[in-house]
N, CA, C and O atoms as a GROMACS GRO file, in nm:
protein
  340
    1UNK      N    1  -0.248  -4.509   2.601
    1UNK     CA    2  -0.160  -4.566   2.502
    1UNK      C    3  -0.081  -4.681   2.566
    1UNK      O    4  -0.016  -4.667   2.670
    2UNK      N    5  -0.094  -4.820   2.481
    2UNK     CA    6   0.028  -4.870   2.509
    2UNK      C    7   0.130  -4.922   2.401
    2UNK      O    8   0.106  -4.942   2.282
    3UNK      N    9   0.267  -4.941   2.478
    3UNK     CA   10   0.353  -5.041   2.333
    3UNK      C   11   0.342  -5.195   2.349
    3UNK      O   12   0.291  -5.249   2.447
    4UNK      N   13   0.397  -5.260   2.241
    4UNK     CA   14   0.376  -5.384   2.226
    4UNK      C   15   0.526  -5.393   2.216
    4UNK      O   16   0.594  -5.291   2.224
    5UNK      N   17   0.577  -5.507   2.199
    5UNK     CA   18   0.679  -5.627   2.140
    5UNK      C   19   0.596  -5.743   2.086
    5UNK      O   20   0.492  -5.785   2.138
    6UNK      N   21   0.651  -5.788   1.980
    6UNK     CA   22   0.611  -5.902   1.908
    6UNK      C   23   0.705  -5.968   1.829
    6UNK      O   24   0.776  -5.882   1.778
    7UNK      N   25   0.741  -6.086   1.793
    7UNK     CA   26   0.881  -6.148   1.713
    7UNK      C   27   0.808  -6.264   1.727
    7UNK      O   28   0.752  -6.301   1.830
    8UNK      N   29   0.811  -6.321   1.619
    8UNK     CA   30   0.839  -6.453   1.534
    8UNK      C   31   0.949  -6.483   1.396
    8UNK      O   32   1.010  -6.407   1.322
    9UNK      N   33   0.939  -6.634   1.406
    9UNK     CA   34   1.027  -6.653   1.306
    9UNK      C   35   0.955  -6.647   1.153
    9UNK      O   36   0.838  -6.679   1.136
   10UNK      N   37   1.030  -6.608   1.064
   10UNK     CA   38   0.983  -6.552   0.938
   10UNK      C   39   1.100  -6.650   0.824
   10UNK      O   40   1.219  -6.675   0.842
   11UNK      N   41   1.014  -6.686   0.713
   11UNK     CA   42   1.067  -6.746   0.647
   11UNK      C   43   1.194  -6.646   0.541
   11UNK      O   44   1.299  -6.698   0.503
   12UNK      N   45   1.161  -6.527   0.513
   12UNK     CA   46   1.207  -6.411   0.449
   12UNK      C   47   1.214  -6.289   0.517
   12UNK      O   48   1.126  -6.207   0.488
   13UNK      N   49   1.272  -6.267   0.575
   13UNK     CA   50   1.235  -6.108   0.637
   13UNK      C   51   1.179  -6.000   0.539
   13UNK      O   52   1.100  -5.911   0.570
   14UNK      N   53   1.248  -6.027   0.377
   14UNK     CA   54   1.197  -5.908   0.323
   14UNK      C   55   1.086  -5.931   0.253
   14UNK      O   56   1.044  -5.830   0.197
   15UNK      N   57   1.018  -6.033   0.234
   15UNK     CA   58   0.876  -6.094   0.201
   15UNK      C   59   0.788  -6.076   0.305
   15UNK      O   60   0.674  -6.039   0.275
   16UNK      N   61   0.819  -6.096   0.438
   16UNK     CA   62   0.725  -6.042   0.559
   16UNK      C   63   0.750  -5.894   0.564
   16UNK      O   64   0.655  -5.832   0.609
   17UNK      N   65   0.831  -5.839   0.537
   17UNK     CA   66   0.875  -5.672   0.565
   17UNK      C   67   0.731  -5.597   0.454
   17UNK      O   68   0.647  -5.508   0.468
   18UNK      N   69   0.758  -5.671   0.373
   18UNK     CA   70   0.641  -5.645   0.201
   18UNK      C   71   0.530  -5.675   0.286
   18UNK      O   72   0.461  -5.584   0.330
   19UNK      N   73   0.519  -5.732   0.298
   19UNK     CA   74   0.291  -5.781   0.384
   19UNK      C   75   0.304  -5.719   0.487
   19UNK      O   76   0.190  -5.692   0.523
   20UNK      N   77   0.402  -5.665   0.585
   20UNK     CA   78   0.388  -5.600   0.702
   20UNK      C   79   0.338  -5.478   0.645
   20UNK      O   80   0.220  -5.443   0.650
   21UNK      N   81   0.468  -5.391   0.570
   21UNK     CA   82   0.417  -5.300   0.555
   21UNK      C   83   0.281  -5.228   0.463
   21UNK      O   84   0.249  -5.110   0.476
   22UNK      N   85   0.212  -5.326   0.371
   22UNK     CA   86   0.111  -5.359   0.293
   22UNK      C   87  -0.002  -5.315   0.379
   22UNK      O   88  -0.102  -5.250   0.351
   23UNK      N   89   0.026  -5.348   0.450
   23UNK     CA   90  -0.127  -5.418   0.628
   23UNK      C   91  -0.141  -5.232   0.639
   23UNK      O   92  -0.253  -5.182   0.624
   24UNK      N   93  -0.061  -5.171   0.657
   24UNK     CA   94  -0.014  -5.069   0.770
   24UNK      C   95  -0.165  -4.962   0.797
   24UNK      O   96  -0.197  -4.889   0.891
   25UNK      N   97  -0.243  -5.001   0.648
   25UNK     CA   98  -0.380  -4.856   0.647
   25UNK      C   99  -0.495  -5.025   0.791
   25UNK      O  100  -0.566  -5.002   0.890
   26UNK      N  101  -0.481  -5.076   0.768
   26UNK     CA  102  -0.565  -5.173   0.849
   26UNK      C  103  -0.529  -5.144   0.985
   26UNK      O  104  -0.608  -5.108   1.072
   27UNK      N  105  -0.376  -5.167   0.999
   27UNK     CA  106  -0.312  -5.199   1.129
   27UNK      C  107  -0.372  -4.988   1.199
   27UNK      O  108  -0.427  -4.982   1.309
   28UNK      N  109  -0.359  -4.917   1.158
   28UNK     CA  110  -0.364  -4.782   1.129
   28UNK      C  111  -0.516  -4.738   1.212
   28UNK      O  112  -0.534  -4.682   1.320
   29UNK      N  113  -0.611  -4.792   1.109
   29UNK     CA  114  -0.757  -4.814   1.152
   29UNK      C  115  -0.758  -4.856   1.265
   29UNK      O  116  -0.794  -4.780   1.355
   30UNK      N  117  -0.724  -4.973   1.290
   30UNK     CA  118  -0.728  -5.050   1.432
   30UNK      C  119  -0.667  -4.964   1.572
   30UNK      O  120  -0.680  -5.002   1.688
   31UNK      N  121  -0.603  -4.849   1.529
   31UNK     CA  122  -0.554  -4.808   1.641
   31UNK      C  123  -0.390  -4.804   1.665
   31UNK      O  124  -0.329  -4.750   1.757
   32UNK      N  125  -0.354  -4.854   1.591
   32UNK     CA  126  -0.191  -4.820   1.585
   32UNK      C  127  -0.158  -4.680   1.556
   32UNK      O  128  -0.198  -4.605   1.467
   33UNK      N  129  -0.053  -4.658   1.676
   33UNK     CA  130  -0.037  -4.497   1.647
   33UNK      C  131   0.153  -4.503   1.601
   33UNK      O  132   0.208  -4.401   1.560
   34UNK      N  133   0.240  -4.652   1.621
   34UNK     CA  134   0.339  -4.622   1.563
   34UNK      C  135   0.367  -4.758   1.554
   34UNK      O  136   0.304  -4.859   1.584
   35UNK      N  137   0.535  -4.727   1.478
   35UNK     CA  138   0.526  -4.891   1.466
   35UNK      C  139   0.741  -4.878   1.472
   35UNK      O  140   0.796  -4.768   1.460
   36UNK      N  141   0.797  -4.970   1.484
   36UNK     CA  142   0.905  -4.984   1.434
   36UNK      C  143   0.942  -5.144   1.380
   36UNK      O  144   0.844  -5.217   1.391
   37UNK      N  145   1.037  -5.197   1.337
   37UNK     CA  146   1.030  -5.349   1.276
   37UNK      C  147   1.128  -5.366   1.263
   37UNK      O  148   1.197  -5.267   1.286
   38UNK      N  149   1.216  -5.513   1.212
   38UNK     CA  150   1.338  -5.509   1.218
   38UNK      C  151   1.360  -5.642   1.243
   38UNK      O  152   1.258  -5.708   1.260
   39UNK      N  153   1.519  -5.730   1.252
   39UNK     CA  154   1.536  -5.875   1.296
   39UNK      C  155   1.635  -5.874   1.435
   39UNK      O  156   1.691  -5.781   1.494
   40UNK      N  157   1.632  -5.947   1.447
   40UNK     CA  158   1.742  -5.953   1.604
   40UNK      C  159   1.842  -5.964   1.566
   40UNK      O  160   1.858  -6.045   1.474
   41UNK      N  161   1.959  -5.887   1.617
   41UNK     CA  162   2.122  -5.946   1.592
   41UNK      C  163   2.120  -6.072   1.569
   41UNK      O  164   2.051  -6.145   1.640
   42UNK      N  165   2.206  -6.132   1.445
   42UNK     CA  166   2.271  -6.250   1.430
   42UNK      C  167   2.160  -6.366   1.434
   42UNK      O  168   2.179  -6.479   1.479
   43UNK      N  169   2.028  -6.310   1.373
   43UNK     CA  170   1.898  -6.413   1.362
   43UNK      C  171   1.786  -6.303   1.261
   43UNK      O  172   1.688  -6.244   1.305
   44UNK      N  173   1.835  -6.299   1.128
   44UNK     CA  174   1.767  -6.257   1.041
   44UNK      C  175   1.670  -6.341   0.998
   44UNK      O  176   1.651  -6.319   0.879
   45UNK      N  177   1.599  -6.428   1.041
   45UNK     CA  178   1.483  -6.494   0.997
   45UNK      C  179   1.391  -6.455   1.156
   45UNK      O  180   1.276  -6.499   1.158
   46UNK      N  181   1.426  -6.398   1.246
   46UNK     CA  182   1.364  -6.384   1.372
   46UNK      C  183   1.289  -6.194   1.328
   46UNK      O  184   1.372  -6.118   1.379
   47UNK      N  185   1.222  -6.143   1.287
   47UNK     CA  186   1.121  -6.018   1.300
   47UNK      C  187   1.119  -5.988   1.432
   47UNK      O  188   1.130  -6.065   1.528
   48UNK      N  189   1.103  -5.858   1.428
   48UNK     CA  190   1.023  -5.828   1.544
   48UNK      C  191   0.931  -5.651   1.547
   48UNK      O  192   0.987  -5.548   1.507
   49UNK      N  193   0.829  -5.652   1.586
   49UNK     CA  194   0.781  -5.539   1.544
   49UNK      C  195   0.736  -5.459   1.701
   49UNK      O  196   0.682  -5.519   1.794
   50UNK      N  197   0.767  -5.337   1.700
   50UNK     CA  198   0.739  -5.263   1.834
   50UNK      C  199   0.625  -5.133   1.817
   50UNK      O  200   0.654  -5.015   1.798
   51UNK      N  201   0.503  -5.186   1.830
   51UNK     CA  202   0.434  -5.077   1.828
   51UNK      C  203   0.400  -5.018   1.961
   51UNK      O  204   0.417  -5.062   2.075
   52UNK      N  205   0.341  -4.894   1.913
   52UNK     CA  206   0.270  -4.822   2.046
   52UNK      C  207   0.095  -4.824   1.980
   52UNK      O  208   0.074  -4.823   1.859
   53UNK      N  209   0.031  -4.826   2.040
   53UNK     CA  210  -0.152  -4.878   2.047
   53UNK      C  211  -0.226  -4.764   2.180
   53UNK      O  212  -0.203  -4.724   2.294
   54UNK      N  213  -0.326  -4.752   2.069
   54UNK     CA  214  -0.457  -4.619   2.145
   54UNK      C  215  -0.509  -4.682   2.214
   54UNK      O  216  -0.620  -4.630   2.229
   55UNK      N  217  -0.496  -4.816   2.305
   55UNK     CA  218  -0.550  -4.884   2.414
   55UNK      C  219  -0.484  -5.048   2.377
   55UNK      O  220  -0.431  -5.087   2.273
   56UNK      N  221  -0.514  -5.129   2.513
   56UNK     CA  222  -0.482  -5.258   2.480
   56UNK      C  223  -0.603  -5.379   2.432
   56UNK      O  224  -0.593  -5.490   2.380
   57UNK      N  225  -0.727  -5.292   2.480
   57UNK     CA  226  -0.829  -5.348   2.365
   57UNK      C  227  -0.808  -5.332   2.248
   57UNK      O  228  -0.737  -5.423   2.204
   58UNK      N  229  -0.841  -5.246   2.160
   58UNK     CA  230  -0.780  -5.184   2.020
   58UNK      C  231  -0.676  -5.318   1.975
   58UNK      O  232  -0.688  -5.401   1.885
   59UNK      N  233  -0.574  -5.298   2.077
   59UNK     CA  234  -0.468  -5.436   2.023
   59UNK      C  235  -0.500  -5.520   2.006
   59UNK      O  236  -0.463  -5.580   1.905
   60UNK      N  237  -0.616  -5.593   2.124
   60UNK     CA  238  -0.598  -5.756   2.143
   60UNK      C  239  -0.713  -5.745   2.059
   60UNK      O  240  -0.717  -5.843   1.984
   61UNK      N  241  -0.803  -5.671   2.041
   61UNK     CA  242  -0.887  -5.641   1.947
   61UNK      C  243  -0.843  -5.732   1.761
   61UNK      O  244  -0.902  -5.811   1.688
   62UNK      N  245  -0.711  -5.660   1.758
   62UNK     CA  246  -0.654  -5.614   1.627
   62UNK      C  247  -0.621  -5.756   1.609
   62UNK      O  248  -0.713  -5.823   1.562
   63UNK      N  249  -0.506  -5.820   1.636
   63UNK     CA  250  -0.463  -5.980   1.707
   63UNK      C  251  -0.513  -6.047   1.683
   63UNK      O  252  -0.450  -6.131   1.620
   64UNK      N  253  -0.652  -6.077   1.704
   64UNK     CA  254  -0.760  -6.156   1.703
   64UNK      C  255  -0.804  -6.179   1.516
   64UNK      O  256  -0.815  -6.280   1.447
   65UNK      N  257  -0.815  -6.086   1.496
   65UNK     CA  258  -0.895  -6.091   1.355
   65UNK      C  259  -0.837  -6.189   1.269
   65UNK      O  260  -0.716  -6.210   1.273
   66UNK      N  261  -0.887  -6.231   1.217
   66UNK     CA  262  -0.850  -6.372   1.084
   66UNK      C  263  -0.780  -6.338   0.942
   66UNK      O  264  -0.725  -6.415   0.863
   67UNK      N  265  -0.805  -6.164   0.934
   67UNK     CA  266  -0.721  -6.070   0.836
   67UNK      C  267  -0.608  -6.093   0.883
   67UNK      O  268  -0.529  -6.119   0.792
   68UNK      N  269  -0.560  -6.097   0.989
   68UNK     CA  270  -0.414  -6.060   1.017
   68UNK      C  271  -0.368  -6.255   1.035
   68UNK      O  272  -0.253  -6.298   1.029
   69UNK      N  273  -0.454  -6.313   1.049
   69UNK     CA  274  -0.380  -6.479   1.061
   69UNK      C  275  -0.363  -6.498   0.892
   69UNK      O  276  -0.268  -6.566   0.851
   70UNK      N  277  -0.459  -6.435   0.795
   70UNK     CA  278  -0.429  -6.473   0.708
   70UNK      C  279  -0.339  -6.397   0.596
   70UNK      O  280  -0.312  -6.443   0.486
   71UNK      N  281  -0.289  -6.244   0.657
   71UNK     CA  282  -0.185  -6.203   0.618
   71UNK      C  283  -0.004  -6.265   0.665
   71UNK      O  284   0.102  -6.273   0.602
   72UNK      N  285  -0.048  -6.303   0.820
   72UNK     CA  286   0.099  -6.349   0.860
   72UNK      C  287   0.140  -6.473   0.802
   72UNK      O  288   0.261  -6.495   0.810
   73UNK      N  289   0.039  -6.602   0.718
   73UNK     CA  290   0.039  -6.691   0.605
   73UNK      C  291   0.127  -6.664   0.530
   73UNK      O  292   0.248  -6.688   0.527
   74UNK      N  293   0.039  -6.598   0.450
   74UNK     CA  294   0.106  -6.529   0.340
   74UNK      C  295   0.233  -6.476   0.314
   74UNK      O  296   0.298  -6.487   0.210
   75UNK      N  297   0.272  -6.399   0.451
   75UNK     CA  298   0.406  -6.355   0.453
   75UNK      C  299   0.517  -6.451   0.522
   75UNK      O  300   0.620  -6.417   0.581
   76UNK      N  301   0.466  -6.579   0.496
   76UNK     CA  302   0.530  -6.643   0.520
   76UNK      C  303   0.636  -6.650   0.721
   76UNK      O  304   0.752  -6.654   0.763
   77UNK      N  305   0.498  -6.648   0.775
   77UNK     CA  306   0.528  -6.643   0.951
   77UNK      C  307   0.560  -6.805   0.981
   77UNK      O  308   0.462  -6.859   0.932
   78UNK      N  309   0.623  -6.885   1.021
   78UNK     CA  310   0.654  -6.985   1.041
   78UNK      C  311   0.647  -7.028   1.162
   78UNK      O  312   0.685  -7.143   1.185
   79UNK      N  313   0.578  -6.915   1.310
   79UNK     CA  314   0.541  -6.982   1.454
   79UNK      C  315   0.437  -6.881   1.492
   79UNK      O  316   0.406  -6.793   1.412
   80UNK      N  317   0.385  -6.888   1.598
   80UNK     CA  318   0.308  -6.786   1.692
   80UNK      C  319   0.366  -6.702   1.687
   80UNK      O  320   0.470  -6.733   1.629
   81UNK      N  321   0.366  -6.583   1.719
   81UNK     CA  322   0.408  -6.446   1.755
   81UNK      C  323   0.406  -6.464   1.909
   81UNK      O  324   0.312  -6.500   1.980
   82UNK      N  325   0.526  -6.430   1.942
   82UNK     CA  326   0.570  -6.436   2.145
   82UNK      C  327   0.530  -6.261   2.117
   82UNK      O  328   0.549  -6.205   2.009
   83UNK      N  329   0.465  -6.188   2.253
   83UNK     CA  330   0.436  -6.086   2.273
   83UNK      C  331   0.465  -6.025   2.407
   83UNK      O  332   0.466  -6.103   2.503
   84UNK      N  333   0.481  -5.940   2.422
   84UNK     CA  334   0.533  -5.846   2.506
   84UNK      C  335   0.434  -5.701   2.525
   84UNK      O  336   0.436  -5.604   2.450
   85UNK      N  337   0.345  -5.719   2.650
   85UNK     CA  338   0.287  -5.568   2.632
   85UNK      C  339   0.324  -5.471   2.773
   85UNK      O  340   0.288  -5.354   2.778
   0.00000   0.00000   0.00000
C-alpha cells in the first residue's frame, strides 16, 4: 500500500468536490483503498486529495488515463496536479 498527496488549483471547490466524488466507483476499480479531500487553510480554490493506493503502479497506472484528464476538465482543474507519494 501506498498514500498519495495531490492539490491543484480548482476553479470551484464544490463543482470539483461533485466530479471528484462522481469518479469514486473508477478511482475504486483502479485500486484506491481510501481517500480524504478538502482545500488548504485560507486558499479555498487550492483542493487537495490524500489517498492511500494497493500499489504505486495501480496509481501511476490510474494518473495516466485520459478518463481522469478528461474528468479534471470538466471539474473545472485550472493547473497540473503537484503530487506527493
Amino acid at each position: 500500500m501506498i498514500k498519495t498527496l495531490m492539490y491543484h488549483k480548482v476553479q470551484d471547490f464544490n463543482k470539483w468536490k461533485e466530479a471528484f466524488e462522481g469518479f469514486a466507483d473508477i478511482r475504486k476499480a483502479a485500486g484506491e483503498l481510501s481517500y480524504s479531500i478538502g482545500t488548504l487553510h485560507n486558499e479555498p480554490n487550492t483542493a487537495y486529495v490524500i489517498n492511500s493506493w494497493e500499489s504505486i503502479e495501480k496509481f501511476e497506472a490510474f494518473v495516466g488515463t485520459d478518463d481522469l484528464k478528461a474528468v479534471m476538465g470538466d471539474a473545472g482543474v485550472l493547473e497540473a496536479p503537484h503530487t506527493i507519494i
